[in-house]
VEXDREN-2710 file (C-alpha; in Angstrom, 1 decimal):
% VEXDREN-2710
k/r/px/py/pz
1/UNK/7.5/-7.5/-24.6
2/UNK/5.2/-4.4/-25.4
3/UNK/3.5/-3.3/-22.4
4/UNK/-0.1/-3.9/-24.3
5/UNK/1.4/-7.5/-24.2
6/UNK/1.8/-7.9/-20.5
7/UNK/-0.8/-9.0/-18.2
8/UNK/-1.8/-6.8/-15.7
9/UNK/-0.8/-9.1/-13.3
10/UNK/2.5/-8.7/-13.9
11/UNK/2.6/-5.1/-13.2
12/UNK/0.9/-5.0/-9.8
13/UNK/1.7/-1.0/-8.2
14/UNK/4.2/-1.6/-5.3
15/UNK/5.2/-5.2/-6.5
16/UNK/7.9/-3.8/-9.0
17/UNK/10.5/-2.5/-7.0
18/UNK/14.4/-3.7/-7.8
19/UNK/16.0/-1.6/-4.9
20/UNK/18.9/-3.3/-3.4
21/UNK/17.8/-3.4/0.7
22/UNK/21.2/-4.2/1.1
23/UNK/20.4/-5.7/4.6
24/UNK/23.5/-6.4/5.7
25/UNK/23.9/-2.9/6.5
26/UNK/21.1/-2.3/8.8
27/UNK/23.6/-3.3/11.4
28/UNK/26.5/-1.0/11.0
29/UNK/25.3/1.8/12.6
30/UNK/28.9/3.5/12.1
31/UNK/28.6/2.8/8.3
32/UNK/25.0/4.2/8.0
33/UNK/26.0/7.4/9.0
34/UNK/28.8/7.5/6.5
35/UNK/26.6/6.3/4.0
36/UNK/24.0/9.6/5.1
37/UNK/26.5/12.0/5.1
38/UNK/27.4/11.2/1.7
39/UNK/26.9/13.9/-1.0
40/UNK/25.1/11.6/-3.2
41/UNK/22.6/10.4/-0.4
42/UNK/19.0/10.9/-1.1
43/UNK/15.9/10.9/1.9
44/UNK/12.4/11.2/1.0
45/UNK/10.7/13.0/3.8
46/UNK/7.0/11.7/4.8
47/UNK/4.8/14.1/6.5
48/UNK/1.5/12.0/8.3
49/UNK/2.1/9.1/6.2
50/UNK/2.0/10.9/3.2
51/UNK/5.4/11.3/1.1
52/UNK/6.5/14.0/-0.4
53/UNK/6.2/14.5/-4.1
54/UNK/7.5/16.8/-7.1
55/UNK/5.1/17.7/-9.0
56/UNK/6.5/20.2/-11.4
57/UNK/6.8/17.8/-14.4
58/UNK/3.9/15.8/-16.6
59/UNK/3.9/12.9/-13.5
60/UNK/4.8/12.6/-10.0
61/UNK/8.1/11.5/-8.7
62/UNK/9.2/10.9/-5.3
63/UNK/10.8/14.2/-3.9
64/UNK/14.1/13.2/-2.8
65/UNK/16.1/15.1/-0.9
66/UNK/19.7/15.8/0.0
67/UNK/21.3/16.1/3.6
68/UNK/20.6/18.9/4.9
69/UNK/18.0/20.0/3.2
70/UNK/15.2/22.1/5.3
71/UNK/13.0/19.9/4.9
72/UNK/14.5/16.9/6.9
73/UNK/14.9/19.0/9.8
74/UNK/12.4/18.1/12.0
75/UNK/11.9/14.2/13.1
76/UNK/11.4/12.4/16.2
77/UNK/13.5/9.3/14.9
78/UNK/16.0/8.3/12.8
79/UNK/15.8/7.9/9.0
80/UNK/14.8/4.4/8.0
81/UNK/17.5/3.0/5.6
82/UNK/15.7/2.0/2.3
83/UNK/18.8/0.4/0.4
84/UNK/20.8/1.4/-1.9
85/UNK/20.9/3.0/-5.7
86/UNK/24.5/2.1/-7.8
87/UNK/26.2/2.4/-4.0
88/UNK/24.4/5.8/-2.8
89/UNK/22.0/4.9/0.2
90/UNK/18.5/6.1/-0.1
91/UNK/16.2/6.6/3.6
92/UNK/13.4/7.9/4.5
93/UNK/12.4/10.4/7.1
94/UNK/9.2/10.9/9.2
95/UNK/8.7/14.7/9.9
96/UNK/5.2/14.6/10.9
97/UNK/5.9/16.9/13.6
98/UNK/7.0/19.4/10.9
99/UNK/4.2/22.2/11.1
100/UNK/3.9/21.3/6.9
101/UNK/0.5/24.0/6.2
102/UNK/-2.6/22.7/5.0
103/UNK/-3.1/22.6/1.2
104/UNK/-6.3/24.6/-0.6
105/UNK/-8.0/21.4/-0.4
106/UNK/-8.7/21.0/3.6
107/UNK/-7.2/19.0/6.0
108/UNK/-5.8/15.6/5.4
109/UNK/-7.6/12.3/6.3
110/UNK/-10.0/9.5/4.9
111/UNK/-9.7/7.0/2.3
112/UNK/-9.9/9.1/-0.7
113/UNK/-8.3/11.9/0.8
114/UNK/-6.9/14.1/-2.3
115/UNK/-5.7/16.9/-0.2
116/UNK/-1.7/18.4/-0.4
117/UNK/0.3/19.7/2.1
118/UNK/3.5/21.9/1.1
119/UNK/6.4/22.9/3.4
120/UNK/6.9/26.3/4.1
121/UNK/10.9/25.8/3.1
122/UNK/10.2/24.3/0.1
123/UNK/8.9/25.4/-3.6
124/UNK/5.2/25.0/-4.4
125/UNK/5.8/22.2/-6.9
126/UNK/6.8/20.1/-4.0
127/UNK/3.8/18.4/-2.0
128/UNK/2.8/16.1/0.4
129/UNK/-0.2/13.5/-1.2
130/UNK/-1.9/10.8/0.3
131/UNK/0.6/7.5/-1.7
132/UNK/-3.2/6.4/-2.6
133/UNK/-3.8/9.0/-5.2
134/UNK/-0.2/8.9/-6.3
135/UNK/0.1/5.3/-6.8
136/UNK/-1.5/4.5/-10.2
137/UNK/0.7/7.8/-11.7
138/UNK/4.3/6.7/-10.4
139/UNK/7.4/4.5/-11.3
140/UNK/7.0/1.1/-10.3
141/UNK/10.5/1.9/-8.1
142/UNK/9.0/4.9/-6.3
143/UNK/5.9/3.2/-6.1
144/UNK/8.2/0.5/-4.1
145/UNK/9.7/2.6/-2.7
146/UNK/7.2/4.7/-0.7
147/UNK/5.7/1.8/0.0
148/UNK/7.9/0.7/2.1
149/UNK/8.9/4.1/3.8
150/UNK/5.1/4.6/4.5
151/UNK/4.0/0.8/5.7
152/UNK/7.9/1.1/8.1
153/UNK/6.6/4.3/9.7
154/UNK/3.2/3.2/10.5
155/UNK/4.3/0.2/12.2
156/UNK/6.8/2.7/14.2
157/UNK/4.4/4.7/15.3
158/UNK/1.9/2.0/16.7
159/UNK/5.1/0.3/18.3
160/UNK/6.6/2.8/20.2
161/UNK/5.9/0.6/23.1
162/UNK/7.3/-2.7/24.4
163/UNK/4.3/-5.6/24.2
164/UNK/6.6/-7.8/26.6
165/UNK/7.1/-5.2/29.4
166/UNK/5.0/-1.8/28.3
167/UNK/8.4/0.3/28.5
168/UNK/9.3/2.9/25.4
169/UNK/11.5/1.0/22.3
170/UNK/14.0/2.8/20.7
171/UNK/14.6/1.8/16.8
172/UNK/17.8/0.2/15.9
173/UNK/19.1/-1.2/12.6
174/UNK/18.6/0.9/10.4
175/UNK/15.1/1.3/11.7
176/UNK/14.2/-2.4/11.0
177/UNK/14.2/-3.2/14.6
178/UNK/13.0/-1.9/18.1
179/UNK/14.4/-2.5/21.2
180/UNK/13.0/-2.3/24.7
181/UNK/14.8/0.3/26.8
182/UNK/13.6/-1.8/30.1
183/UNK/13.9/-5.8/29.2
184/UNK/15.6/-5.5/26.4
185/UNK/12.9/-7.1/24.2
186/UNK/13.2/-7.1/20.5
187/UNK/10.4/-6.1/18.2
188/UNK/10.2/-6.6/14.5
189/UNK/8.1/-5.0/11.4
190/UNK/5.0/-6.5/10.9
191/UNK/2.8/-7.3/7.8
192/UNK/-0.6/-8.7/7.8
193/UNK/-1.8/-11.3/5.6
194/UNK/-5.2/-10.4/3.6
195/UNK/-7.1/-12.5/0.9
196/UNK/-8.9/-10.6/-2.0
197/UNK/-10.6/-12.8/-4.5
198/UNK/-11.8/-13.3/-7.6
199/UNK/-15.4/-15.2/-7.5
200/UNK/-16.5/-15.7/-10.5
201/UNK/-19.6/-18.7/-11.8
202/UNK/-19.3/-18.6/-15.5
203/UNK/-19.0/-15.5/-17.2
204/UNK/-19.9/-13.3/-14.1
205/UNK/-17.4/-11.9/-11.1
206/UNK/-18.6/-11.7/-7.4
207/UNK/-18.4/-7.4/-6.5
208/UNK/-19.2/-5.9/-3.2
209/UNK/-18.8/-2.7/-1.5
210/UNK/-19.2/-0.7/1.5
211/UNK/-21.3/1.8/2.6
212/UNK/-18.2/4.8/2.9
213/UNK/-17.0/4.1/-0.5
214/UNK/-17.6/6.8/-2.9
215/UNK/-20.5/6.2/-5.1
216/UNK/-20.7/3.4/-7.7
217/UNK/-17.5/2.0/-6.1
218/UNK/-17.7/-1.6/-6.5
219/UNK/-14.5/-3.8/-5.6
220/UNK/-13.4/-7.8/-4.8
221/UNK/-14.3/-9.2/-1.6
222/UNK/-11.3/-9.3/0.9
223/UNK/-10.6/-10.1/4.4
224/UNK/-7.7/-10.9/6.9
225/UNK/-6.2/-14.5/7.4
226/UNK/-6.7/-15.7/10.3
227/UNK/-4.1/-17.5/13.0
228/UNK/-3.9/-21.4/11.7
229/UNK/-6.0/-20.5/8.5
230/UNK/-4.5/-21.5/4.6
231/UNK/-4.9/-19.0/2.3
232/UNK/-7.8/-21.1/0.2
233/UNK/-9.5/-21.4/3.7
234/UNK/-9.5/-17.6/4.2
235/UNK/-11.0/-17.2/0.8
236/UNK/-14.1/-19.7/0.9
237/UNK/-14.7/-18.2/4.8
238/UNK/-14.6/-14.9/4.1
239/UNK/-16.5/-15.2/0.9
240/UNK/-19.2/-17.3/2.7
241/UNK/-19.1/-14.8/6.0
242/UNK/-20.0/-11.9/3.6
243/UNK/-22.2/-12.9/0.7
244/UNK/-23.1/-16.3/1.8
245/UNK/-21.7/-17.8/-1.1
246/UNK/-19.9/-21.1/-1.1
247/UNK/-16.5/-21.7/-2.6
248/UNK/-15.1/-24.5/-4.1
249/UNK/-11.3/-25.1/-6.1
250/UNK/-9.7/-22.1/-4.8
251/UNK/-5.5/-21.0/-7.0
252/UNK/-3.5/-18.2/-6.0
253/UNK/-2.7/-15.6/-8.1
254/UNK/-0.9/-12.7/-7.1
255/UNK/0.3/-10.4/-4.2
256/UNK/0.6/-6.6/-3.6
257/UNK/2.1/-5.1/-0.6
258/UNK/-0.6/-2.5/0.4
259/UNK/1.2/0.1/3.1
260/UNK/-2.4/1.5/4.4
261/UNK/-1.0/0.1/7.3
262/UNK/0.9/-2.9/6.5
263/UNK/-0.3/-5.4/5.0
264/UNK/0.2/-8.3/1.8
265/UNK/-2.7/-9.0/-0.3
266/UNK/-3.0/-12.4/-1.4
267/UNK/-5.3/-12.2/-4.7
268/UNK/-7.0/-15.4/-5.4
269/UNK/-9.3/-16.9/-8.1
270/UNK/-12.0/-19.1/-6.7
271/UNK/-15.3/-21.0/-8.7
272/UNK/-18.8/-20.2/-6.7
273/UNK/-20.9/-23.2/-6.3
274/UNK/-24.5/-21.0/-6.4
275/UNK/-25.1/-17.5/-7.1
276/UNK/-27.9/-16.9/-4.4
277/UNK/-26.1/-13.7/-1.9
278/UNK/-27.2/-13.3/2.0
279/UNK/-24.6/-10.2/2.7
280/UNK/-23.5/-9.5/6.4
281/UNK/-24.7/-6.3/6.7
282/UNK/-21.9/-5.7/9.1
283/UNK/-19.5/-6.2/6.3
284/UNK/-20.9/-5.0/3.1
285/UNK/-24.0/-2.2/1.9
286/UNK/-24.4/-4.4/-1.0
287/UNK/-23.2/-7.0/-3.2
288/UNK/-23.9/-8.3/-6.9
289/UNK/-22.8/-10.5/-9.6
290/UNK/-21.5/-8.8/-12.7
291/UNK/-21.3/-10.0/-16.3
292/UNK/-17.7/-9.4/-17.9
293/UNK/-19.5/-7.3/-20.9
294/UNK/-20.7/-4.8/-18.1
295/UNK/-17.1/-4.9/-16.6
296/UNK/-15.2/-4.0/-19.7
297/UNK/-17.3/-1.5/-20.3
298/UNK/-16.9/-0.2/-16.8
299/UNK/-13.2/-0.6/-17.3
300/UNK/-14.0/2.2/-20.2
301/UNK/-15.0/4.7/-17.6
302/UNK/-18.9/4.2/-19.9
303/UNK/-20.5/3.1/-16.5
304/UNK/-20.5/6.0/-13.6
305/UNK/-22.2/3.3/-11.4
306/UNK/-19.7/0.6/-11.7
307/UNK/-16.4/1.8/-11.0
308/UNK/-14.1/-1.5/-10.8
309/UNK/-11.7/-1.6/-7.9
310/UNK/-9.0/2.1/-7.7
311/UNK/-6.5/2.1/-10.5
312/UNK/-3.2/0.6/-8.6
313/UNK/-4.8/-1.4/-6.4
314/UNK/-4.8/-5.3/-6.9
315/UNK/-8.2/-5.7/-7.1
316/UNK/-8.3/-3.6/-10.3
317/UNK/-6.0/-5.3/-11.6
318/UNK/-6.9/-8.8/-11.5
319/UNK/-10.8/-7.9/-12.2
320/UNK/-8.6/-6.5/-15.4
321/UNK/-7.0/-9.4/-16.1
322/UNK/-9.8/-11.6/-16.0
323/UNK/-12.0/-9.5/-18.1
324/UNK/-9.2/-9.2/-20.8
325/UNK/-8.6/-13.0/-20.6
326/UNK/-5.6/-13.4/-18.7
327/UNK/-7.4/-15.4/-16.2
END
């Protein structure tokens, strides 16, 4: 099928990964290491969450590196095993000890931070981005990929700590795993649950946004699920906590892991029963209802004050798919 053909749904950034995890390895610590010192072995380095990237041809790829390489030197754990590609293993590395310089563009940090970071052992046309910026430009599989490798060494580094006993952990299996070095406690990733949904009353979508977005940044409404909640119940309580509109018949519709830290966005499609708004000023700066003829023009790039969702995230997608009929 042409890709003009496909929904945009079914090409959700991060959802399109095929690497074999292969996790009946994770445990074979003696067969890790083999697989490592392999010549065709591959690590992509991360440096602050961000991964690092070639950037010497027309798009990005992931940078991925061979043992021994100078760029892999530095790291306070071991490499987190990613799977495998035709039998060579591919991990990932956190160096974000490495003292990587600053980029032209300032310091890293914030949600639309576009600076780059090089390494001073590495060639220019190697960089560190923020995944964010990258996403909409890469392979589905690297997308995947540094997904994964990002979301892994976030929950790492906020679980360096036993929550049983309060002693250090130590990561085992292939970094899948942490273990307590007092009580012996095991601790597992993590990944939050969120809802983002599609509101819609007739012909017109439910948009919000918040006052740090950049201007004319408009996106779905979205929240966390919360402990002994369904997924339709998140949707109509979140939607009703933030806009004061009520839900009714509430379907599911499609998922993105979203590493920024770690969680999996449930996008749902849900019919409003009124279109008066009361927004939680604690939540939102502003929300509106928007025709579809106003959102495919947006979708143009024609409207500098309605920018629909960032390309790559789900949000964009789904208002896509609505507004093109898919939905």
């Amino acid at each position: 099928m042409d890709a003009a053909e496909r929904s945009p749904l079914e090409t959700i950034t991060f959802a399109e990964g095929t690497r074999d995890r292969a996790d009946h390895l994770r445990a074979q610590a003696e067969k890790l290491a083999a697989l490592a010192a392999a010549p065709e072995a591959r690590t992509v380095p991360l440096w602050r969450g961000k991964p690092l990237f070639d950037l010497s041809g027309p798009d990005p790829v992931l940078a991925w590196r061979e043992a021994g390489d100078p760029s892999l030197a530095e790291a306070a754990e071991p490499p987190i095993f990613l799977g495998l590609e035709q039998g060579a293993a591919r991990f990932a590395l956190d160096i974000s000890r490495s003292k990587a310089p600053e980029g032209p563009d300032g310091a890293p940090g914030g949600l639309f931070d576009r600076s780059m970071q090089g390494h001073p052992a590495l060639d220019d046309t190697l960089q560190f981005a923020d995944l964010r910026n990258m996403m909409a430009r890469i392979s589905g599989q690297d997308a995947a990929d540094a997904a994964t490798a990002r979301g892994m060494m976030e929950w790492h580094r906020s679980h360096r700590f036993c929550a049983k006993c309060g002693s250090p952990s130590a990561p085992e299996n292939g970094g899948w795993r942490r273990a307590c070095t007092a009580c012996g406690a095991l601790h597992f990733p993590r990944t939050d649950p969120v809802v983002i949904q599609l509101i819609t009353k007739g012909d017109k979508l439910l948009l919000g946004r918040q006052p740090s977005w950049p201007r004319g940044f408009w996106s779905l409404l979205a929240g966390f699920v919360e402990p002994g909640e369904s997924l339709e119940a998140a949707v109509r309580r979140e939607t009703f906590e933030e806009t004061g509109v009520e839900v009714g018949k509430v379907r599911y519709l499609a998922s993105q892991p979203w590493p920024f830290p770690n969680s999996l966005m449930f996008a749902c499609a849900g019919e409003a029963l009124g279109t008066e708004i009361f927004i939680d000023e604690n939540e939102l700066e502003a929300a509106k209802w928007v025709s579809k003829l106003e959102l495919l023009d947006a979708l143009d790039g024609n409207t500098p004050d309605l920018v629909p969702g960032r390309p790559g995230a789900i949000a964009h997608s789904v208002i896509k798919a609505w507004c093109e009929g898919w939905i």
